[in-house]
C-alpha positions as CSV (number, residue, x, y, z in Angstrom):
1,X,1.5,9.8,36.5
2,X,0.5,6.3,35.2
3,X,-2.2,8.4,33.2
4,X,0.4,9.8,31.1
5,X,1.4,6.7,29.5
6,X,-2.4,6.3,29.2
7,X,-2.7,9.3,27.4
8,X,-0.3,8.8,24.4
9,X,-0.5,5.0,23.2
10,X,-3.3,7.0,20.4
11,X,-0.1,8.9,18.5
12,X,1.9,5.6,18.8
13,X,-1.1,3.5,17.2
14,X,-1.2,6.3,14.5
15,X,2.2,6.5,13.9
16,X,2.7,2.8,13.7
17,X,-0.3,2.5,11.3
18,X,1.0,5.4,9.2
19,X,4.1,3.9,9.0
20,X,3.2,0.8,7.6
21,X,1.4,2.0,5.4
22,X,4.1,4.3,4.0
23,X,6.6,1.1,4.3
24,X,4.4,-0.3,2.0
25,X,4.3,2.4,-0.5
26,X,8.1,2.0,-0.6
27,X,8.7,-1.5,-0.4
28,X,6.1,-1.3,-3.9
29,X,8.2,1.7,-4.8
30,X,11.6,-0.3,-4.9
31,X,10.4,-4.0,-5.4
32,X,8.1,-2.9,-8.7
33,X,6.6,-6.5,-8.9
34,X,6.3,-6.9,-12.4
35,X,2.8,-8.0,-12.5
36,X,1.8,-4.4,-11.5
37,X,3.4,-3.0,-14.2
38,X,0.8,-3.9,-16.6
39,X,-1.1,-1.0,-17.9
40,X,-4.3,-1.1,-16.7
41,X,-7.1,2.3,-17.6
42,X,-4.3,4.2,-19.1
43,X,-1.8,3.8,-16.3
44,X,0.3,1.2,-14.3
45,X,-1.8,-1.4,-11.4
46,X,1.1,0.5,-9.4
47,X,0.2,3.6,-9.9
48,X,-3.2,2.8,-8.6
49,X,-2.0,1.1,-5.1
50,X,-0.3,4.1,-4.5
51,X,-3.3,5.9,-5.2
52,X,-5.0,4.2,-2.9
53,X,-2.7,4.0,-0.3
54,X,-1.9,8.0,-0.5
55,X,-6.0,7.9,-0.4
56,X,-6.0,6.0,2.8
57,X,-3.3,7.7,4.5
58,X,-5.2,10.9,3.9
59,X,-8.2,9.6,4.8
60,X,-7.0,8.3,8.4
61,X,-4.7,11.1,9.2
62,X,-8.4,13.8,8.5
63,X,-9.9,11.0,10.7
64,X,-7.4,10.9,13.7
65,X,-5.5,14.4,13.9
66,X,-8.7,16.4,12.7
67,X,-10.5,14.5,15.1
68,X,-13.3,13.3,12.6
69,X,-13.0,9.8,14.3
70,X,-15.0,11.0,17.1
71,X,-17.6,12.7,15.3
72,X,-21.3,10.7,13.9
73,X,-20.8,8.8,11.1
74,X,-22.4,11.3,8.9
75,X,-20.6,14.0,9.1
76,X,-17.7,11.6,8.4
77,X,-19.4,11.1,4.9
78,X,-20.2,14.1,4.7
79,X,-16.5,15.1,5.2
80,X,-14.9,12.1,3.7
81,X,-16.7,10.9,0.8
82,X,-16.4,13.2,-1.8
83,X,-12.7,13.4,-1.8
84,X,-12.7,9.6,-1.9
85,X,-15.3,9.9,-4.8
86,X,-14.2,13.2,-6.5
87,X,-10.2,12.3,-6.3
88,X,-10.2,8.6,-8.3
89,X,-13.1,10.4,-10.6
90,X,-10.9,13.3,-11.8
91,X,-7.4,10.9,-12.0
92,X,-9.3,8.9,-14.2
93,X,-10.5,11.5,-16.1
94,X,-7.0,13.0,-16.3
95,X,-5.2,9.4,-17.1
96,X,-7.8,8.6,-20.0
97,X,-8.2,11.7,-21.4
98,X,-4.0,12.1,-21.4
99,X,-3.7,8.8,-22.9
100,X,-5.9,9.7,-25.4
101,X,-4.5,13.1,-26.5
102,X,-0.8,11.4,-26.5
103,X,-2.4,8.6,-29.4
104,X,-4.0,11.7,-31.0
105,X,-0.1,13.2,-31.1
């Protein structure tokens, strides 16, 4: 019975990290520091924390509940980095190329 305990302090480590994370994304979301609402490559510094953040959550949930965390580290890349690459490249494609069609309007 004491193995049971054991057995689910992983889904309280992930929950706890995933909700900090998210308790950030909020705290951003209602606080909007003013110094993050600059426009920075076509968008608000905001914008791209929660980018990120949505990036990391995604990243660590495909690591823990898809059980990539156990795997070798390359099929992690494998896995892992071209959504981390591909993602950002496309947003800014999408942001720059949207700011510049709204100018052209």
């Amino acid at each position: 019975m004491g193995n049971h305990s054991n057995s689910n302090w992983w889904i309280w480590k992930v929950f706890w990290i995933l909700l900090i994370v998210t308790a950030v994304e909020v705290a951003l979301g209602i606080i909007k520091p003013p110094f993050m609402m600059e426009v920075y490559f076509g968008t608000k510094l905001i914008n791209h924390i929660f980018i990120i953040l949505t990036l990391i959550k995604a990243a660590y949930i495909v690591m823990e509940f898809m059980h990539l965390g156990q795997e070798k580290k390359g099929l992690k890349l494998v896995i892992l980095l071209p959504a981390l690459i591909l993602i950002p490249y496309m947003l800014f494609i999408l942001l720059t190329e949207g700011l510049y069609a709204s100018i052209m309007i």
